[in-house]
C-alpha positions in Angstrom: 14.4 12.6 10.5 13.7 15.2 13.5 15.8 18.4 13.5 17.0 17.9 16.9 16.9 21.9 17.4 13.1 21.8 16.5 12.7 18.7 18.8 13.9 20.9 22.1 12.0 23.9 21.3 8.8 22.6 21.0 6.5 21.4 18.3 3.8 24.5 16.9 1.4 21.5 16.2 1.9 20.7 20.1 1.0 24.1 21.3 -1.7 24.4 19.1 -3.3 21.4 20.2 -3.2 21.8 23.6 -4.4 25.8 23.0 -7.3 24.6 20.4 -9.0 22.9 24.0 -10.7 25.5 25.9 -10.2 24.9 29.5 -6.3 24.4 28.8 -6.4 27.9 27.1 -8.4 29.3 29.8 -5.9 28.1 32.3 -2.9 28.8 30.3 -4.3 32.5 29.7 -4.6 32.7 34.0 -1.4 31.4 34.5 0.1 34.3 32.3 -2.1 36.8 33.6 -1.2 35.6 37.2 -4.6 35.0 38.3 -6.1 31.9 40.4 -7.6 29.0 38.1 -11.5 29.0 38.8 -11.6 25.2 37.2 -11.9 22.8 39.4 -8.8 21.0 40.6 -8.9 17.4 38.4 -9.2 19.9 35.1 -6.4 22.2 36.3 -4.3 18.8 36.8 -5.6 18.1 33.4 -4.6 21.6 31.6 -1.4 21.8 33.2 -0.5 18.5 32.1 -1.4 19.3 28.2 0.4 22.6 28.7 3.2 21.2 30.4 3.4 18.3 27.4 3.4 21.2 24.8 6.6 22.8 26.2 4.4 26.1 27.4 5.4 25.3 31.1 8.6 24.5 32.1 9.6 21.8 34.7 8.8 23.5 37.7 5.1 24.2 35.8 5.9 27.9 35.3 5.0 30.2 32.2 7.9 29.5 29.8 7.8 33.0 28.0 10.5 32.0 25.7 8.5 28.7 23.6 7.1 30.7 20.9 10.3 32.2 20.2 11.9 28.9 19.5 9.3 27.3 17.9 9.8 30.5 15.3 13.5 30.3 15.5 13.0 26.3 15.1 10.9 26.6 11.9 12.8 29.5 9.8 15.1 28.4 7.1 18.5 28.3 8.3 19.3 30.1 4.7 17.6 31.6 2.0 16.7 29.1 -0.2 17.4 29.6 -4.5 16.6 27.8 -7.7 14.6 24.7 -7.4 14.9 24.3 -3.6 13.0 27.3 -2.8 9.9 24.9 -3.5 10.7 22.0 -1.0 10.5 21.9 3.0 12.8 21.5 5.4 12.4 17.5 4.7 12.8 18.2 1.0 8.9 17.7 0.3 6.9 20.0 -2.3 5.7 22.8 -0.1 4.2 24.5 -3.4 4.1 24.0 -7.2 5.9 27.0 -9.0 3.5 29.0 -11.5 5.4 30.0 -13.8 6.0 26.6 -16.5 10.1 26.6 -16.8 10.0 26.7 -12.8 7.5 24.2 -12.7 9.2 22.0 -15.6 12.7 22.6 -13.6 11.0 21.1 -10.3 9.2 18.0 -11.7 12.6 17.3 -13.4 14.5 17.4 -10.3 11.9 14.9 -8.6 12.0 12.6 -11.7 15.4 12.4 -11.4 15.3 11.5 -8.0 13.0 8.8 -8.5 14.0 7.3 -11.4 17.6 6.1 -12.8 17.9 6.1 -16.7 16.4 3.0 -18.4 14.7 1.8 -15.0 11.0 1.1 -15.2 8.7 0.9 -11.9 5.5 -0.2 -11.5 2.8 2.1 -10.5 2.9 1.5 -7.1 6.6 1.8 -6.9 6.3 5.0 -8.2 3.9 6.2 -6.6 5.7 4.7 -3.4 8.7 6.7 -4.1 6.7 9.6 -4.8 5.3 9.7 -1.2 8.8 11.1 -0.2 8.0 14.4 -2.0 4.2 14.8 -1.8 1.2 14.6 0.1 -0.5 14.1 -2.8 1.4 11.6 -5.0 -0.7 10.5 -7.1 -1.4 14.5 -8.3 2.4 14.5 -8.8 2.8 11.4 -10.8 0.2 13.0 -12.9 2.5 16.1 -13.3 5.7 14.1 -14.3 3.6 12.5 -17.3 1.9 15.4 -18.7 4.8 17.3 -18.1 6.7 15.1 -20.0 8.9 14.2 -17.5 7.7 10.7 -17.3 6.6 8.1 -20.1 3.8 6.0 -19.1 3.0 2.5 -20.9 -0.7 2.2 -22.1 -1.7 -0.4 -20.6 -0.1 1.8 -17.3 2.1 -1.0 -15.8 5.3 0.7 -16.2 7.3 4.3 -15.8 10.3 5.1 -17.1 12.0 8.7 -17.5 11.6 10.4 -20.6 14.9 10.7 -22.3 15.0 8.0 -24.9 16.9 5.3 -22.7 15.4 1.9 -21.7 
């Protein structure tokens, strides 16, 4: 789900994009520097329109000096984040492993209790599945939640089920 703040500031990824091309940055860097475009009139149509798209120019295809503000503003926690939460996004993915083991042990057990209800079992690919909520990289994280501990695993691998005891 879009944070609709984030949606009408602009998207970083968008204003990359459209800088990462170089005649678009070359225009967008004339436009701010109020000098006359020296590409030729179809690629000026062309920048404008990728600068435009990535929220740099406003409607009337003017500098909008205020986009990188609130792309910042857009992407800074709203507040400080604590405990276990400090190591998921703002979609409530895994934005880093903790080092240290108890914080690393207290994470994987929050996601395995997300995943899994006591004495359910899922197939690989339904864990792994569920799993894609929280990681780019599920398969590294289903690996956690068994060597971890946090997950039992049957040996032939058909099934997952938490560890605590219950089936």
């Amino acid at each position: 789900m879009k944070d609709p703040v984030q949606e009408s500031a602009g998207d970083w990824r968008q204003v990359f994009g459209a800088l990462a091309n170089e005649e678009t940055r070359r225009f967008y860097a004339q436009q701010v520097l109020g000098l006359e475009s020296d590409l030729r009139p179809e690629r000026q149509a062309k920048a404008q329109l990728n600068l435009a798209n990535a929220g740099l120019l406003d409607g009337k295809g003017q500098i909008d000096g205020e986009v990188f503000a609130r792309i910042l503003a857009a992407g800074a926690p709203r507040e400080p984040r604590t405990g276990n939460d400090r190591f998921f996004d703002n979609e409530g993915r895994i934005d880093r492993y903790p080092k240290k083991h108890e914080e690393r042990l207290g994470l994987l057990r929050v996601v395995a209790g997300k995943v899994l209800r006591h004495g359910q079992r899922l197939t690989e690919a339904e864990l792994t599945s569920k799993l894609e909520a929280f990681s780019d990289d599920p398969v590294l994280l289903r690996r956690y939640l068994v060597d971890y501990g946090m997950l039992l695993r049957q040996r032939d691998g058909s099934a997952y089920r938490l560890a605590d005891g219950s089936d």
